[in-house]
C-alpha positions as CSV (number, residue, x, y, z in Angstrom):
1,X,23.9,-21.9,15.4
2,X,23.6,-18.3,14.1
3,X,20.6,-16.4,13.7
4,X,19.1,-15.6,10.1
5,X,19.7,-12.8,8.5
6,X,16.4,-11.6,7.8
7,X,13.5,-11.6,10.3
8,X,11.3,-9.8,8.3
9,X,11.1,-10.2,3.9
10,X,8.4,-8.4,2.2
11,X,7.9,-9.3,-1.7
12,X,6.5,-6.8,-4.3
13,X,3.9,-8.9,-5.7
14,X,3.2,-8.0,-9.5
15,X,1.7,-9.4,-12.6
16,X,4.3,-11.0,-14.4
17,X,6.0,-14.2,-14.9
18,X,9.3,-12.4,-13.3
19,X,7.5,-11.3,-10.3
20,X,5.8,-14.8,-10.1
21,X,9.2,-15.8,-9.9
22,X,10.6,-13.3,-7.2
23,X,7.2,-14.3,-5.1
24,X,8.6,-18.1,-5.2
25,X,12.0,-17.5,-4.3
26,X,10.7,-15.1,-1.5
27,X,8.7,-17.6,-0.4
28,X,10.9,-20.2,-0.3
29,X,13.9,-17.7,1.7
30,X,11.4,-17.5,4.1
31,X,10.9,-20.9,4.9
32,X,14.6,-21.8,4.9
33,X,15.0,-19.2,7.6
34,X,12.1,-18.7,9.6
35,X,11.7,-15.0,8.4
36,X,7.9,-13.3,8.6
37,X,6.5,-12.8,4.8
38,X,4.7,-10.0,3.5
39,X,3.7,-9.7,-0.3
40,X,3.0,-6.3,-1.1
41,X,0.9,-5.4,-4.2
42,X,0.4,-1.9,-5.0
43,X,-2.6,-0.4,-7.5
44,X,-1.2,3.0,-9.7
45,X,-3.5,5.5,-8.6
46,X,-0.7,8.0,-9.3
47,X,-0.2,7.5,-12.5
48,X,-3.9,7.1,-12.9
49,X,-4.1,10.7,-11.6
50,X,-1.6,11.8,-14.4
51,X,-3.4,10.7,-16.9
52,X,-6.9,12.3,-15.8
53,X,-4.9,15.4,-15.4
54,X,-4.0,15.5,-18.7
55,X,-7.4,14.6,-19.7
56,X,-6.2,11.1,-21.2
57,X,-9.2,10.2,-18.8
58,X,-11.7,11.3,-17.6
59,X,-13.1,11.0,-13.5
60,X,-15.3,8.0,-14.4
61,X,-12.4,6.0,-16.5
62,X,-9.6,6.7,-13.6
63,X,-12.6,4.8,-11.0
64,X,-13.2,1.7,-13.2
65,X,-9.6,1.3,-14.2
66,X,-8.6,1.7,-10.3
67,X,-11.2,-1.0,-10.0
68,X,-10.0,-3.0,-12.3
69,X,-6.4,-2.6,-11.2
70,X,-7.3,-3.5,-7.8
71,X,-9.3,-6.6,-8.6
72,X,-6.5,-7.4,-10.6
73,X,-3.5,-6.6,-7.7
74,X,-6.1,-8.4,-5.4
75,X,-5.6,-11.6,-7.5
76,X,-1.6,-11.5,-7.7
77,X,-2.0,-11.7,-3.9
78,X,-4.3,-14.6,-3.5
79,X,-1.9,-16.6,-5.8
80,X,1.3,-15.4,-3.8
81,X,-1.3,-16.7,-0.8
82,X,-1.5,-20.1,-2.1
83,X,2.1,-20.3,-3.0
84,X,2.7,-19.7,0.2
85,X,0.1,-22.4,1.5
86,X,1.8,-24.7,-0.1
87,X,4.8,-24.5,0.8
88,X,3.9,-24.3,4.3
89,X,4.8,-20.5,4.6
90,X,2.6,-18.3,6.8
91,X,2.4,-14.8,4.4
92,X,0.9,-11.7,5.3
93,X,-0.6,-10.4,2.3
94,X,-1.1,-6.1,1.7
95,X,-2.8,-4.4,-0.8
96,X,-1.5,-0.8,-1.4
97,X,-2.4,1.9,-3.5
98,X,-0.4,4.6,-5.2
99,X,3.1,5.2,-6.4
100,X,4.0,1.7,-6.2
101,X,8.2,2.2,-4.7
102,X,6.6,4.9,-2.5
103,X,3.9,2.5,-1.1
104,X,7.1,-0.5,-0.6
105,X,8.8,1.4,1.1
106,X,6.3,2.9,3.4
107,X,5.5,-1.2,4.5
108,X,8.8,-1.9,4.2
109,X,9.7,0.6,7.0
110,X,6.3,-0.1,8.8
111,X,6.9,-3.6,9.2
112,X,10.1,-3.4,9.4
113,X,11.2,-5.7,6.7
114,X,14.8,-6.2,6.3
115,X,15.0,-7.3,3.0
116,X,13.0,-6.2,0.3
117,X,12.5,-8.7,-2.7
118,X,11.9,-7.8,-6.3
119,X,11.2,-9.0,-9.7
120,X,14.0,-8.6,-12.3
121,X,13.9,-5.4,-14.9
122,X,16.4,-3.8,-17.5
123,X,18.0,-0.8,-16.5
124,X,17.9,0.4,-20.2
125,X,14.0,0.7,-20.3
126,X,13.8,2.5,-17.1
127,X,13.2,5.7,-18.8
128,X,10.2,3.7,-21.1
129,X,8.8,1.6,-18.5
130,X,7.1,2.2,-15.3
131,X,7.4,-0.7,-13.5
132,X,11.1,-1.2,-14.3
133,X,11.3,2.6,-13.0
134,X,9.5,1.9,-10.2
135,X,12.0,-1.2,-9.0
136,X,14.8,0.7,-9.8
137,X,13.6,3.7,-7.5
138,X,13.2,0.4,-4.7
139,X,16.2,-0.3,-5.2
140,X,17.8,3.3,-4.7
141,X,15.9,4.3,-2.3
142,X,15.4,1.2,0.2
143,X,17.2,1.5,3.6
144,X,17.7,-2.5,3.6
145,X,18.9,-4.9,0.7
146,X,17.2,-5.3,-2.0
147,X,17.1,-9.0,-3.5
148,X,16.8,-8.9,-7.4
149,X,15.6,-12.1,-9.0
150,X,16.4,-12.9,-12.0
């Protein structure tokens, strides 16, 4: 019998049915092969940071929305957690903040995942939207495969 091809799958873990989607199939890779989950969730403080700097928002807004986002990124992860549960997948779960490909890859390459899997996104509205930017940058960028899920 040959070994799997992945020993390691992290999972970007978002807010959307698409990445609810991607966190399933991950999921279930990793129990068909024995690979080591991680979901990955990452709070925007970058673009947070933007914004204050060009007084969108002020100091006090960029906290409670980083709050928010965090309580929010915090509860993407317990779902991916029980998911996981019950499927009978151990998952390690990671909460990240910053520019969200930046902070994949970094646990990507500190756990040394060897595939990376994402949720869907159109190419055409990479210029509009940030998370569909964001995935595409993964996806440029990543020195493993990259699993899009449709």
């Amino acid at each position: 019998m040959s070994a799997p091809p992945w020993k390691n799958i992290l999972v970007l873990v978002e807010g959307t049915a698409a990445a609810a989607k991607a966190t399933e199939y991950a999921i279930r890779l990793a129990g068909a092969t024995g690979a080591k989950l991680t979901a990955v969730s990452v709070v925007d403080t970058d673009t947070l940071k933007k914004l204050m700097s060009v007084r969108i928002l002020v100091e006090q807004e960029v906290r409670e929305f980083e709050a928010q986002l965090a309580q929010n990124q915090q509860r993407y992860l317990s779902y991916a957690a029980q998911m996981a549960r019950q499927a009978g997948v151990p998952m390690e779960a990671v909460l990240r903040t910053g520019t969200c490909h930046s902070e994949v890859l970094a646990e990507q390459k500190a756990r040394g995942a060897d595939l990376i899997v994402i949720a869907e996104f159109r190419a055409s509205l990479t210029k509009l939207d940030l998370a569909a930017r964001e995935r595409q940058l993964i996806m440029e960028e990543a020195p493993c495969p990259v699993l899009v899920v449709k």
